[in-house]
DOMISE-976290 format. One record per residue: x negated, y negated, z negated of N, C-alpha, C in turn; residue in one letter. Coordinates in steps of 0.1 Angstrom, whole numbers, always signed. Each point is the difference from the previous one (the first is absolute). Last residue first. Layout:
BEGIN
X / Y / Z / X / Y / Z / X / Y / Z / a
...
This chain:
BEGIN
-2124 / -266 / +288 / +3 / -1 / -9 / +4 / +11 / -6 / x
-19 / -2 / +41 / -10 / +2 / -5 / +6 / -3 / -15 / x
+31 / -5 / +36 / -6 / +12 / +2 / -9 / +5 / -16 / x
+15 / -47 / +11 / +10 / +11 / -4 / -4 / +13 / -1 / x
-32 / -30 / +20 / +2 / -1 / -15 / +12 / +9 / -7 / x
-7 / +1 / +49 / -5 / +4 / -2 / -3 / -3 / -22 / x
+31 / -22 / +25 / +6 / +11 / +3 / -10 / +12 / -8 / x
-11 / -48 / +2 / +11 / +3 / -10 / +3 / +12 / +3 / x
-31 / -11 / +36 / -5 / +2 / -16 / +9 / +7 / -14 / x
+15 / -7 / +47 / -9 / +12 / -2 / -2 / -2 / -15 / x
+25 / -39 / +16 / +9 / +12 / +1 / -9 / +16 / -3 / x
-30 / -49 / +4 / +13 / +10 / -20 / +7 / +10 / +3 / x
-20 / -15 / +45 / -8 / +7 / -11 / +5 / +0 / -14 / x
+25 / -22 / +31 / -7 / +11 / +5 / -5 / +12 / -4 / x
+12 / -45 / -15 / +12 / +6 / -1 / -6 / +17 / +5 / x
-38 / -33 / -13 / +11 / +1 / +7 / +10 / +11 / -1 / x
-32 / -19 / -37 / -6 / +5 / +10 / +15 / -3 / +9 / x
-11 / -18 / -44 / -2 / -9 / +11 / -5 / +11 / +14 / x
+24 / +9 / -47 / +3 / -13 / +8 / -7 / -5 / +7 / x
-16 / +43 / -22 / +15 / -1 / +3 / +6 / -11 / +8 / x
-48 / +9 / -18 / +5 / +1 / +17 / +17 / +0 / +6 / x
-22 / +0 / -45 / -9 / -13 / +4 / +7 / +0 / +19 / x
+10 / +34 / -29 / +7 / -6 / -3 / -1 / -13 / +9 / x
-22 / +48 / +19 / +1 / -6 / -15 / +11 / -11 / -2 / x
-14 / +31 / +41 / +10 / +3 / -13 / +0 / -3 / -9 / x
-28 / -19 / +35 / +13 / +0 / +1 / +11 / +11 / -8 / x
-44 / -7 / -9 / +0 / -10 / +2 / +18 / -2 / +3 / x
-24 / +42 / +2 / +3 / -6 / -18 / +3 / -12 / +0 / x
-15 / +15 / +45 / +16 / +1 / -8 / +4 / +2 / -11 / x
-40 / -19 / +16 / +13 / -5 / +6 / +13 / +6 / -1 / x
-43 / +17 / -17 / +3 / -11 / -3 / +10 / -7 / +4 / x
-9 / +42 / +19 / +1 / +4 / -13 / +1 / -18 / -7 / x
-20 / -3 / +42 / +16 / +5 / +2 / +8 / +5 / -13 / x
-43 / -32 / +8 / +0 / +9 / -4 / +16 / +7 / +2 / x
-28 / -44 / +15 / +9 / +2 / -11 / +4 / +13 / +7 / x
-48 / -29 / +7 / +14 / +14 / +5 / +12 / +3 / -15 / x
-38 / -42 / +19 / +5 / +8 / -16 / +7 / +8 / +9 / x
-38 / -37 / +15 / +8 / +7 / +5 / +1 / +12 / -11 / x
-30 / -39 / +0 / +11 / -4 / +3 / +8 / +6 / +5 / x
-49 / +7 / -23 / +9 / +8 / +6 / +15 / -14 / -3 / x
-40 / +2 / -28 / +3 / -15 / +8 / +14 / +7 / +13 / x
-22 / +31 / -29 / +6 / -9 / -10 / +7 / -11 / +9 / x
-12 / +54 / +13 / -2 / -18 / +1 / +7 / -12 / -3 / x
+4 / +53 / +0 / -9 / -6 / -10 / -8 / -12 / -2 / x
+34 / +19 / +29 / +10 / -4 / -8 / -12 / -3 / -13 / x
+6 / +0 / +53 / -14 / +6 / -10 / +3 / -3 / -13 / x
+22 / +16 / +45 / +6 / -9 / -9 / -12 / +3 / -14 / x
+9 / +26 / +48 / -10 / -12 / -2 / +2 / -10 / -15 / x
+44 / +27 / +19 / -17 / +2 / +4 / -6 / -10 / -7 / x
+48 / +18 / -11 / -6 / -10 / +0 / -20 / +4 / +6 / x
+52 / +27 / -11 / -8 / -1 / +10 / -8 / -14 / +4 / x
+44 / +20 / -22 / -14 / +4 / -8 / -11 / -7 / +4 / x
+49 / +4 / +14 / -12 / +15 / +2 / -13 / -3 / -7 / x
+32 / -38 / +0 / +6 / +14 / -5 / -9 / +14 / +4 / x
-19 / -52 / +4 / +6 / +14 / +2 / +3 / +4 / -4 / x
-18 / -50 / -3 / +11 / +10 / -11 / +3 / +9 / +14 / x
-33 / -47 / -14 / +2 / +13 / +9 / +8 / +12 / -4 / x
-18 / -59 / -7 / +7 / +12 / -11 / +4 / +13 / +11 / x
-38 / -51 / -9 / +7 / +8 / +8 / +11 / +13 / -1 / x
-23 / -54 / -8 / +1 / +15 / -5 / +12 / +7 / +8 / x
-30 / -42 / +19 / +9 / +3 / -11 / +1 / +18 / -3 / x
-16 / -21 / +45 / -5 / -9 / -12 / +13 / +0 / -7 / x
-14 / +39 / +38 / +5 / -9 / -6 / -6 / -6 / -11 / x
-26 / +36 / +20 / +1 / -14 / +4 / +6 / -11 / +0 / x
+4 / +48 / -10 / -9 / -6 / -10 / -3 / -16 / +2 / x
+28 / +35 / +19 / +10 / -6 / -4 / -11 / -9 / -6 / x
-11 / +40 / +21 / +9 / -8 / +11 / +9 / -15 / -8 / x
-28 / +37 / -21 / -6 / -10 / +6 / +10 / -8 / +10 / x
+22 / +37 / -23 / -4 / -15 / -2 / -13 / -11 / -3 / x
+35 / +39 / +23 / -12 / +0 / -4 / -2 / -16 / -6 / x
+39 / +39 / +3 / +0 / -15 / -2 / -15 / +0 / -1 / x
+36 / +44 / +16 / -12 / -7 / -9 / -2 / -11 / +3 / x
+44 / +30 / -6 / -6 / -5 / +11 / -10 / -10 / -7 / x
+42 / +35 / -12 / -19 / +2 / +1 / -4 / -8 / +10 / x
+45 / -19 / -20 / -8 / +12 / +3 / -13 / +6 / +0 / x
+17 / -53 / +5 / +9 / +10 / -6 / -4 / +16 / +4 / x
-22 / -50 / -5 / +1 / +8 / +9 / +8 / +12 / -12 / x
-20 / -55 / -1 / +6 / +9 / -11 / +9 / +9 / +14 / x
-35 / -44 / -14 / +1 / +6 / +10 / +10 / +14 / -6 / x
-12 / -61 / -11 / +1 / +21 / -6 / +4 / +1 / +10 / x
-19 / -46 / -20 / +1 / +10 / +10 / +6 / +18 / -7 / x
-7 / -58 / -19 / -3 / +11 / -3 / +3 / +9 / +8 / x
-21 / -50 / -5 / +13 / +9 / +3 / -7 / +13 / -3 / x
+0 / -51 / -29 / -10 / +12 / +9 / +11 / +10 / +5 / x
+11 / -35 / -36 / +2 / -3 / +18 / -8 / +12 / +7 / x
+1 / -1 / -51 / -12 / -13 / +9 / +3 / -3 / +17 / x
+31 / +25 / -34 / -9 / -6 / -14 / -10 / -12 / +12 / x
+36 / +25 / +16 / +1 / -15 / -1 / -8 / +1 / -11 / x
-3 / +30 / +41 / -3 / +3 / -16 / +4 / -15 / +0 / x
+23 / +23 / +45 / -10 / -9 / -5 / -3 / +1 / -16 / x
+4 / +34 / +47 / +6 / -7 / -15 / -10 / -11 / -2 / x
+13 / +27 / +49 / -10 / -12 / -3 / +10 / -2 / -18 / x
+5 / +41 / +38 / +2 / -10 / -2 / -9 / -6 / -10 / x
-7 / +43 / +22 / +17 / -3 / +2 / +4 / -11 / +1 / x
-52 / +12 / +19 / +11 / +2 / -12 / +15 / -6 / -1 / x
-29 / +7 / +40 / -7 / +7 / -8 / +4 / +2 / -17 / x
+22 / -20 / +42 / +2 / +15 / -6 / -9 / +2 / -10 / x
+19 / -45 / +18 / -8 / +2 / -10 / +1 / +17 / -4 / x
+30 / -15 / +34 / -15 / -13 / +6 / -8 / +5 / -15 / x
+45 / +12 / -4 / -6 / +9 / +8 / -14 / -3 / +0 / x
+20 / -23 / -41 / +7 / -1 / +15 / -12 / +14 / +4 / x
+7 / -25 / -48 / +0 / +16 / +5 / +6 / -3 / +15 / x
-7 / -36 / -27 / -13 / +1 / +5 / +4 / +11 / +5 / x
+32 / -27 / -19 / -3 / +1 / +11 / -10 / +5 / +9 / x
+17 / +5 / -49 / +4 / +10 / +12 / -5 / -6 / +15 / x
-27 / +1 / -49 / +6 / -13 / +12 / +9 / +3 / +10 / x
-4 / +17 / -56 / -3 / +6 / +16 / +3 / -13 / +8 / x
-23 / +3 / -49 / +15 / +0 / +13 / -8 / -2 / +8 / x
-14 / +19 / -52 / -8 / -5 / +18 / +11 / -1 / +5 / x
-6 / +16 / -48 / +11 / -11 / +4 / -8 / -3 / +12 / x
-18 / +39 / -22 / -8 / -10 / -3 / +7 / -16 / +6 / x
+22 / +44 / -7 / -13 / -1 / -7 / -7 / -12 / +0 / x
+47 / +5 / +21 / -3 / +3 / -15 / -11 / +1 / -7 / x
+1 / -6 / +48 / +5 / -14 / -6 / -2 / +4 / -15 / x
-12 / +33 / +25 / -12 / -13 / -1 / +5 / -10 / -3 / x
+29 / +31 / +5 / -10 / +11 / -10 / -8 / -15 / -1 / x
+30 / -7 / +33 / +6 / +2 / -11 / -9 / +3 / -12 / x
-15 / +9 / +46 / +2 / -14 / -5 / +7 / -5 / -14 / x
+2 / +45 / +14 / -18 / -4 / +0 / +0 / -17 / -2 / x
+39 / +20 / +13 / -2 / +7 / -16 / -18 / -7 / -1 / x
+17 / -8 / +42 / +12 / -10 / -7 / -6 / +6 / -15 / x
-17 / +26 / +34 / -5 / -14 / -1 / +10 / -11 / -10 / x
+15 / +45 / +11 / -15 / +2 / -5 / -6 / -17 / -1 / x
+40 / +5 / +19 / +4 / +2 / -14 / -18 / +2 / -9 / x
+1 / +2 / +48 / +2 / -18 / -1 / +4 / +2 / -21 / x
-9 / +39 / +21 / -9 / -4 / +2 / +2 / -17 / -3 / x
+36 / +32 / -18 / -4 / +0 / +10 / -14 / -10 / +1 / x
+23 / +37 / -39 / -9 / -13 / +3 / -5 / -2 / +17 / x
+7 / +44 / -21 / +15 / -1 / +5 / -3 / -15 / +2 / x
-37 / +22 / -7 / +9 / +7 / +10 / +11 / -8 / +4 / x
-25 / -10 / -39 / -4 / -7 / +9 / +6 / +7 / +14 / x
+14 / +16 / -36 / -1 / -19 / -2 / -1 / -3 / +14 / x
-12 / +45 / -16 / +15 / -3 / +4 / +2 / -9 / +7 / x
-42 / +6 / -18 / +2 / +8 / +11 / +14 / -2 / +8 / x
-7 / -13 / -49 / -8 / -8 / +9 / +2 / +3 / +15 / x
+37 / +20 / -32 / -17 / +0 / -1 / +0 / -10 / +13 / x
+38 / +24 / -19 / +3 / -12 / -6 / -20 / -1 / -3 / x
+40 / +28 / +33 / -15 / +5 / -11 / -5 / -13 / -2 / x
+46 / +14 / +24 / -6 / -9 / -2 / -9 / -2 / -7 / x
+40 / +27 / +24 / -7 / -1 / -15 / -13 / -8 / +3 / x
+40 / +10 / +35 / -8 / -7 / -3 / -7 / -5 / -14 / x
+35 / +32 / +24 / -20 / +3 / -1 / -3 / -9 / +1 / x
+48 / -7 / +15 / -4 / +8 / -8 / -15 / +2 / +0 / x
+43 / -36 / +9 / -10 / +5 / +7 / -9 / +9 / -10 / x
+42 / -17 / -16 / +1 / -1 / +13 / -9 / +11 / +6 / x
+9 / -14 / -49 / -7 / +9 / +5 / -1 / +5 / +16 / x
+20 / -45 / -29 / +5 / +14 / +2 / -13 / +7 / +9 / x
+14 / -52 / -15 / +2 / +10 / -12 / +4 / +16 / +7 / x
-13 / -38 / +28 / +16 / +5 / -1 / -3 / +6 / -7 / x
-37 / -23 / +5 / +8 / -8 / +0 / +15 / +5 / -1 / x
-38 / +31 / -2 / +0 / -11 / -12 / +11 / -11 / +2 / x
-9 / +28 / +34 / +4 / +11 / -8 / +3 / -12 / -15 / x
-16 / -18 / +41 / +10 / +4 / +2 / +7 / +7 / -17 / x
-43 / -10 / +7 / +5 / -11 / -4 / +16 / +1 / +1 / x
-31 / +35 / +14 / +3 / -3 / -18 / +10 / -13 / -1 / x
-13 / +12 / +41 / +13 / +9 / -2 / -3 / -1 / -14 / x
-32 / -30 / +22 / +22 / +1 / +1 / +9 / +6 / -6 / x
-48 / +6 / -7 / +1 / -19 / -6 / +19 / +4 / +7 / x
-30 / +37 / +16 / +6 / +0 / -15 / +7 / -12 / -5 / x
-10 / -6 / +48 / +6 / +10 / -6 / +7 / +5 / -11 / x
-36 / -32 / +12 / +13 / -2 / -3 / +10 / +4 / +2 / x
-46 / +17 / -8 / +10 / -11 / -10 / +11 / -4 / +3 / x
-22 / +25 / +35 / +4 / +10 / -7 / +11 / -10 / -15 / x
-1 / -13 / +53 / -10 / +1 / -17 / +6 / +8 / -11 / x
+13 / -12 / +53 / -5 / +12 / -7 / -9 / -7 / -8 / x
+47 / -16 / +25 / -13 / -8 / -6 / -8 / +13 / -7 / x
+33 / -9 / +47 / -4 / +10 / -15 / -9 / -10 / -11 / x
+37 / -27 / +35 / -15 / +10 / +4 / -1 / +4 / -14 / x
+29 / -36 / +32 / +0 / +14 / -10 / -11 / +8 / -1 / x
-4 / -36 / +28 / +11 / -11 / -10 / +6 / +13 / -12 / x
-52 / -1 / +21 / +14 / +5 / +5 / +9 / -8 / -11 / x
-47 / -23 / -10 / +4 / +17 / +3 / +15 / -1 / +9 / x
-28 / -38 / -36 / +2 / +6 / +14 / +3 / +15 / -1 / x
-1 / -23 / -44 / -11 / -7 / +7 / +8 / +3 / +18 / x
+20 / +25 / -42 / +5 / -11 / +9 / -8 / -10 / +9 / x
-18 / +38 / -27 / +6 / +6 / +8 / +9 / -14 / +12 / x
-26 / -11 / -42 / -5 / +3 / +12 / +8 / +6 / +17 / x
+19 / -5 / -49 / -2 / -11 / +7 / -7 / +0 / +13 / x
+1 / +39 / -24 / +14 / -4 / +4 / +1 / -13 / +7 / x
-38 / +17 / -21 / -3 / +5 / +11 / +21 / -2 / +6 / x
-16 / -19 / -43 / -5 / -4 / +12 / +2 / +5 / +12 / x
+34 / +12 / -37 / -14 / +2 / -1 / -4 / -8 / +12 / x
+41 / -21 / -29 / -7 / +11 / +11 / -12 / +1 / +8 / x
+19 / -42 / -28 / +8 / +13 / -10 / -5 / +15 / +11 / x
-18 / -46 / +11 / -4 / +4 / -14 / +9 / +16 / -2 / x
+15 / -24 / +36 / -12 / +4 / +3 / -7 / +6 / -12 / x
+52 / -8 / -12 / -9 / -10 / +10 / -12 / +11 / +6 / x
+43 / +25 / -15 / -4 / -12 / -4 / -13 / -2 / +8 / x
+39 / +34 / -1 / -14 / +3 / -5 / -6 / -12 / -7 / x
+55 / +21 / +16 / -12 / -11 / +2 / -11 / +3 / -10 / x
+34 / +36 / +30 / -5 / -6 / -15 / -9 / -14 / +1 / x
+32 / +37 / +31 / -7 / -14 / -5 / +2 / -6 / -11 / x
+17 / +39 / +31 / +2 / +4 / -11 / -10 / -15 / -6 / x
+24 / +23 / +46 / -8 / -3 / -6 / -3 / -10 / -10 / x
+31 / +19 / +38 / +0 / +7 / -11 / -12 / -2 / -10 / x
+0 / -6 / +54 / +10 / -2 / -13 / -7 / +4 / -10 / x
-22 / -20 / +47 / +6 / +11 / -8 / +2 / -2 / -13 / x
+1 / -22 / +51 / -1 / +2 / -9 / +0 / +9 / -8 / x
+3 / -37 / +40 / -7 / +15 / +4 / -2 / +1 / -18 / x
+20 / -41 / +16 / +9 / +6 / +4 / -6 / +18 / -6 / x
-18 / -47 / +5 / -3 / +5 / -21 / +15 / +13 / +7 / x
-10 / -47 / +21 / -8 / +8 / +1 / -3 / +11 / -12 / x
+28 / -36 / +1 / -9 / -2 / -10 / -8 / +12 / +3 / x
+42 / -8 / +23 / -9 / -13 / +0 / -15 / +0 / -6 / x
+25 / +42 / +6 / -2 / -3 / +11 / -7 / -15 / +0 / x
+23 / +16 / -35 / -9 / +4 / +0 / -9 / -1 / +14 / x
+45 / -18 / -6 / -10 / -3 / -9 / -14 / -1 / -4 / x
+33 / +23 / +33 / -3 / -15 / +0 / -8 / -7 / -5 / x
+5 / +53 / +0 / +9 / -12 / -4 / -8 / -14 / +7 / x
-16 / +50 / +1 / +3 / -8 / +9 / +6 / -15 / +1 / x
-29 / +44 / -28 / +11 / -6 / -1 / -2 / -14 / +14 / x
-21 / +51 / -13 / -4 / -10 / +10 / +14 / -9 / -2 / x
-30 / +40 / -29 / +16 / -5 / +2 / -7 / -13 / +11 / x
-19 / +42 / -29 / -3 / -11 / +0 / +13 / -1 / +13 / x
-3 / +17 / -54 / +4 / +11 / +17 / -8 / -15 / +6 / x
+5 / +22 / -55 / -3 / -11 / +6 / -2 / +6 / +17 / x
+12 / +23 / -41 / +11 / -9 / +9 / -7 / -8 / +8 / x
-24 / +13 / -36 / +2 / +10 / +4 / +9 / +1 / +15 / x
-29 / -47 / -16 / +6 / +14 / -2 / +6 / +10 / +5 / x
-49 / -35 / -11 / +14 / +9 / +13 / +11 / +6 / -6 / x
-28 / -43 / -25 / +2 / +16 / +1 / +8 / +4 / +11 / x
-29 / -48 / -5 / +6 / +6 / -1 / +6 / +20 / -1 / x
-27 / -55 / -12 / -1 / +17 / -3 / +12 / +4 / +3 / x
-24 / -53 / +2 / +14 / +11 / -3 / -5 / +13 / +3 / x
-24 / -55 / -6 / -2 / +15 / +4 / +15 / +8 / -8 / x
-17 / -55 / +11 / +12 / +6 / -9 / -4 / +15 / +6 / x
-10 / -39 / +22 / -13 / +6 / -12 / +6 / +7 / -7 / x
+28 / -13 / +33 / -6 / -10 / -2 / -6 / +3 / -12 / x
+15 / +39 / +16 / +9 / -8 / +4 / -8 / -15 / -12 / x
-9 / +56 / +18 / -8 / -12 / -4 / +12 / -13 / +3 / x
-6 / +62 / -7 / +6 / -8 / +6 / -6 / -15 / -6 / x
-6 / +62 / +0 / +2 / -18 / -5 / -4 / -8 / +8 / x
+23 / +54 / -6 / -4 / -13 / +10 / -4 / -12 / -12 / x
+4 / +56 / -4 / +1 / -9 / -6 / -7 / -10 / +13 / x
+25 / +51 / +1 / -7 / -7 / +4 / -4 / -15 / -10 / x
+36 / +34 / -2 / -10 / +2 / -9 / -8 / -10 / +7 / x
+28 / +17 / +36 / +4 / -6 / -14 / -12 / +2 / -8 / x
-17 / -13 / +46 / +6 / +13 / -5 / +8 / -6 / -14 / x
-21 / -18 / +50 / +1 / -5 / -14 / +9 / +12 / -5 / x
-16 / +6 / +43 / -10 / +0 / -7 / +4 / -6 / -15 / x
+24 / -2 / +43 / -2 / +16 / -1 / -12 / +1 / -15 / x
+23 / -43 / +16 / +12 / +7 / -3 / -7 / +18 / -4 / x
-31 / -41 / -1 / +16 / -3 / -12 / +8 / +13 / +4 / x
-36 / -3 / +27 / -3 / +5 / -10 / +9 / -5 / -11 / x
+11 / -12 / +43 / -6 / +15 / +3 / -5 / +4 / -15 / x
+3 / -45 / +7 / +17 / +5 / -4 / +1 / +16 / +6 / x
-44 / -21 / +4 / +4 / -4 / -15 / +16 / +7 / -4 / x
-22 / +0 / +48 / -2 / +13 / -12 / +5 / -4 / -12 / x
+25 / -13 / +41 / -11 / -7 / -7 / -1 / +12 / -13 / x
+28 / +13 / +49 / -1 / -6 / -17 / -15 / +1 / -9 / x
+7 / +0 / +61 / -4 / +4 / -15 / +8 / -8 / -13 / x
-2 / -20 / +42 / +6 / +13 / +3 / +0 / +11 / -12 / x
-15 / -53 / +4 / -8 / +14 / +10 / +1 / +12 / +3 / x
+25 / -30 / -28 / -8 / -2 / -9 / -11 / +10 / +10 / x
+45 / +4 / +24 / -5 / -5 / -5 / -9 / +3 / -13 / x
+21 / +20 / +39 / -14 / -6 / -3 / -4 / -15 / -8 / x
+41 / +27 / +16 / +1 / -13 / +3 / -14 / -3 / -3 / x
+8 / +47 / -14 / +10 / -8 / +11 / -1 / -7 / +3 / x
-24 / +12 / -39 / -2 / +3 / +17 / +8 / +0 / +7 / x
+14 / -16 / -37 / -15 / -8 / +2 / +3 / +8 / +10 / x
+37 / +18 / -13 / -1 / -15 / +8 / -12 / -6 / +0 / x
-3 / +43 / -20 / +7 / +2 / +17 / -1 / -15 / +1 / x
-9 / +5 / -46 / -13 / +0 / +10 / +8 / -1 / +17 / x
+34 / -2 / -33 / -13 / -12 / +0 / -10 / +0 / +4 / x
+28 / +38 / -6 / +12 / -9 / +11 / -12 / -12 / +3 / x
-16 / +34 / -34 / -3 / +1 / +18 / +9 / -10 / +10 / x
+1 / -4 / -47 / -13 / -7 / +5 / +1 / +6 / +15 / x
+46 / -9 / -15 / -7 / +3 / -7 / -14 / +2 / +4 / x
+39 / -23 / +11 / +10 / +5 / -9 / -20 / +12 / -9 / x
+20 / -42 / +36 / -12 / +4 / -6 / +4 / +9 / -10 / x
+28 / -33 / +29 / +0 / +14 / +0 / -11 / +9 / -6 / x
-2 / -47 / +11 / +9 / -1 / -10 / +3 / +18 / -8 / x
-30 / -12 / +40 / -2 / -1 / -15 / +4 / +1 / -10 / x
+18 / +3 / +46 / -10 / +12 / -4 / -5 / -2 / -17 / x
+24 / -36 / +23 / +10 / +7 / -5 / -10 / +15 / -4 / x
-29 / -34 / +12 / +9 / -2 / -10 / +10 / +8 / -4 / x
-27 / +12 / +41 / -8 / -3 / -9 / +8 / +1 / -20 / x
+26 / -15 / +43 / +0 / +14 / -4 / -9 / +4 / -7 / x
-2 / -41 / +11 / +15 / -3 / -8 / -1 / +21 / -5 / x
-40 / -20 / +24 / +0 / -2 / -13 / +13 / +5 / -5 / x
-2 / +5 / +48 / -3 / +7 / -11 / -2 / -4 / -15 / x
+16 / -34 / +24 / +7 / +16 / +7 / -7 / +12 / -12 / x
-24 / -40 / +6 / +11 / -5 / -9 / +9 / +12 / +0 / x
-53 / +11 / +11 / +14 / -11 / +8 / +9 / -4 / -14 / x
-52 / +17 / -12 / +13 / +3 / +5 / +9 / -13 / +6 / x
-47 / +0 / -12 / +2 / -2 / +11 / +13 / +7 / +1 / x
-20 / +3 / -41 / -4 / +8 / +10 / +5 / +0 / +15 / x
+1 / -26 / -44 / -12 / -2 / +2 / -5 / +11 / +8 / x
+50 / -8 / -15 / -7 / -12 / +8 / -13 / +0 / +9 / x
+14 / +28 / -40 / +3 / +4 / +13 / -2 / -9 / +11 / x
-10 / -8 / -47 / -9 / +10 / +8 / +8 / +2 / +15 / x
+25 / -29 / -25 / -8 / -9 / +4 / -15 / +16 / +7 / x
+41 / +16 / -14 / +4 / -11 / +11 / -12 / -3 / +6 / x
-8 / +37 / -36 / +9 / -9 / +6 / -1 / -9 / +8 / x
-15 / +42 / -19 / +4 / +2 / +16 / +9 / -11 / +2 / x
-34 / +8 / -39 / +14 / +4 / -5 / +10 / -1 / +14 / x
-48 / -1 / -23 / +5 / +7 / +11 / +17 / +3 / +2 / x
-23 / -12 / -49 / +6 / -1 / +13 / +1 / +8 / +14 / x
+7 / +9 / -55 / -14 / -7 / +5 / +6 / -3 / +16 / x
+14 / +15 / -57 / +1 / +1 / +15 / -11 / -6 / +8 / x
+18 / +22 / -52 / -9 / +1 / +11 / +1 / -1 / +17 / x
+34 / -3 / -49 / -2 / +5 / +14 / -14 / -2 / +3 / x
+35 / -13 / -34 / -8 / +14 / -5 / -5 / +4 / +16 / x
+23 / -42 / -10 / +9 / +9 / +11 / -7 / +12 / -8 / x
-20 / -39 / -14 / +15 / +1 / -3 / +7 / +8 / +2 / x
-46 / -5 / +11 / +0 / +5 / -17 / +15 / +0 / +0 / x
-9 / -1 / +46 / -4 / +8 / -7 / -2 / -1 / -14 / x
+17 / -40 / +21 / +6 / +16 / +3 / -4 / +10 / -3 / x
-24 / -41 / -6 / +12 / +0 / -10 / +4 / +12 / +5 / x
-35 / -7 / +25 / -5 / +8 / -14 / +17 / -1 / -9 / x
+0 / -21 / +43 / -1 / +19 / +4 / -3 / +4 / -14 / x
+30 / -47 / -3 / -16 / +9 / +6 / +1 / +12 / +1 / x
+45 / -34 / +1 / -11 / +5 / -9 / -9 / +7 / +7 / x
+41 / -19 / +21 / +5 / +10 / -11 / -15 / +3 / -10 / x
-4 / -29 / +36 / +9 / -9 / -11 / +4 / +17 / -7 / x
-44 / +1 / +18 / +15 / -2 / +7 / +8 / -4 / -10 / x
-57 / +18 / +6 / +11 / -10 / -7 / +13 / +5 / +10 / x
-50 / +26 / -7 / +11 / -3 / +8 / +11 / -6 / -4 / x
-47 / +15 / -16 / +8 / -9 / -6 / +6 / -2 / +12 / x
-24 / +46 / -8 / +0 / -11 / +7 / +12 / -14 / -4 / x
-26 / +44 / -23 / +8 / -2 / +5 / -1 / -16 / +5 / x
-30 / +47 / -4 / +1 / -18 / +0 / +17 / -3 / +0 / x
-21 / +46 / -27 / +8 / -4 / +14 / -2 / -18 / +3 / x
-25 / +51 / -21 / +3 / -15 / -2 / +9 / -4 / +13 / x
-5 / +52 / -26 / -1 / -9 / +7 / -1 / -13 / -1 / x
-9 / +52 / -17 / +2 / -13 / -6 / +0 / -10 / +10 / x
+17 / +53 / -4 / -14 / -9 / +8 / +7 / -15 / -7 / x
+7 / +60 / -11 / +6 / -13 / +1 / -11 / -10 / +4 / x
């Protein structure tokens, strides 16, 4: 099975958006939909447009829909790979999510599910004609409630496209299994260790627990505006309100090593967190040293303790709590 993301596009009409139709209808649609206004944009006559139209009306299934692109060349003669991979590539069992005004949805394929080219009027206004059924939406909730790498996925890309992580893979089809009380998706046991954590923990989830841990230990906030691109060397900028001084951290997901001389030149303390372990240079028998490694075995006693229940993300409690059930 393959986990997808889909954009959907806010196409209005007085009947409602392309997102109302798909949570209301159980559908997945997207455009390309051979209307009026596309056709316009290939130098057809008025003559043929009318035949074009009575052709369209006639759509009865994807080959009737590819013959009229290359027939009349339109979208260049070709069907657009996105509605090339809605009709040969989305399978039942499949899982789609979805983005409607910060609002994230999860959808399930089902078994019934066919892809279909509806023609109506309606659909024709709101561009939303090329579709598939039978699908199964759940709401998830804001940016907080799904792993990072789901968020990410919506940055750019194709208007359908795979998303290969392995988290959020597991992060669906559990969430799936937990949200309809039933064993849906199968082999996902769940070893209730550090190793896990951090597997299933997307890299932005890695940074949100490491901020969290430094609020609980020593209360430091976060300045969100400092985390922009223009500052790679670290994520973002805390502040200690015992004296205003800032505090830095750098924080990599896997085996990936952090040297840190590279960090000694900041004014303020400093905090470096791999999941592989991996701190160079760190002379930890110097007292005046303004650079700590928090420890991966620390950070997740950190996040399976109490002190971490209310202030980590929706994200990260769905592992932890899962992973505490286990260990009770």
């Amino acid at each position: 099975m393959t986990i997808w993301r889909s954009h959907i596009k806010i196409v209005g009409s007085p009947g409602g958006s392309r997102i109302d139709l798909c949570l209301n209808k159980s559908v997945l649609a997207m455009g390309w939909s051979l209307s009026d206004r596309h056709l316009e944009g290939n130098n057809i006559n008025e003559t043929d447009k009318q035949k074009i139209q009575k052709q369209r009306s006639g759509i009865k299934s994807y080959d009737d829909y590819a013959a009229l692109i290359k027939e009349w060349n339109v979208y260049g003669g070709s069907v657009d790979d996105n509605v090339r991979r809605l009709y040969y590539n989305v399978k039942p069992d499949d899982l789609v999510w979805i983005r409607d005004k910060g609002i994230y949805y999860i959808g399930r394929v089902g078994e019934n599910s066919q892809w279909i080219y509806d023609s109506s009027r309606e659909l024709l206004d709101r561009d939303s004609t090329t579709q598939r059924t039978d699908i199964e939406w759940i709401k998830v909730g804001d940016e907080s409630s799904v792993p990072g790498a789901v968020t990410i996925a919506f940055i750019r890309g194709k208007t359908l496209q795979r998303i290969a992580s392995r988290e959020v893979e597991t992060f669906s089809k559990h969430y799936y299994n937990t949200i309809m009380k039933k064993e849906h998706y199968q082999g996902l046991a769940i070893e209730p260790n550090k190793e896990t954590l951090y597997s299933l923990l997307s890299p932005t989830d890695c940074e949100d627990l490491v901020c969290a841990y430094l609020f609980s230990e020593y209360k430091y906030i976060v300045i969100p505006s400092t985390n922009k691109k223009s500052t790679e060397l670290y994520e973002c900028v805390l502040l200690d309100p015992k004296d205003r001084s800032h505090i830095y951290i750098q924080v990599k997901k896997g085996n990936v090593s952090i040297d840190a001389n590279e960090f000694r030149h900041l004014q303020g303390k400093v905090f470096l967190f791999t999941s592989g372990e991996t701190v160079n240079n760190l002379d930890s028998n110097n007292k005046n040293e303004n650079i700590e490694q928090i420890s991966p075995e620390k950070l997740f006693d950190f996040a399976m303790s109490d002190a971490a229940k209310n202030i980590v993300s929706d994200s990260i409690s769905y592992w932890t709590e899962y992973m505490r059930q286990e260990l009770s």
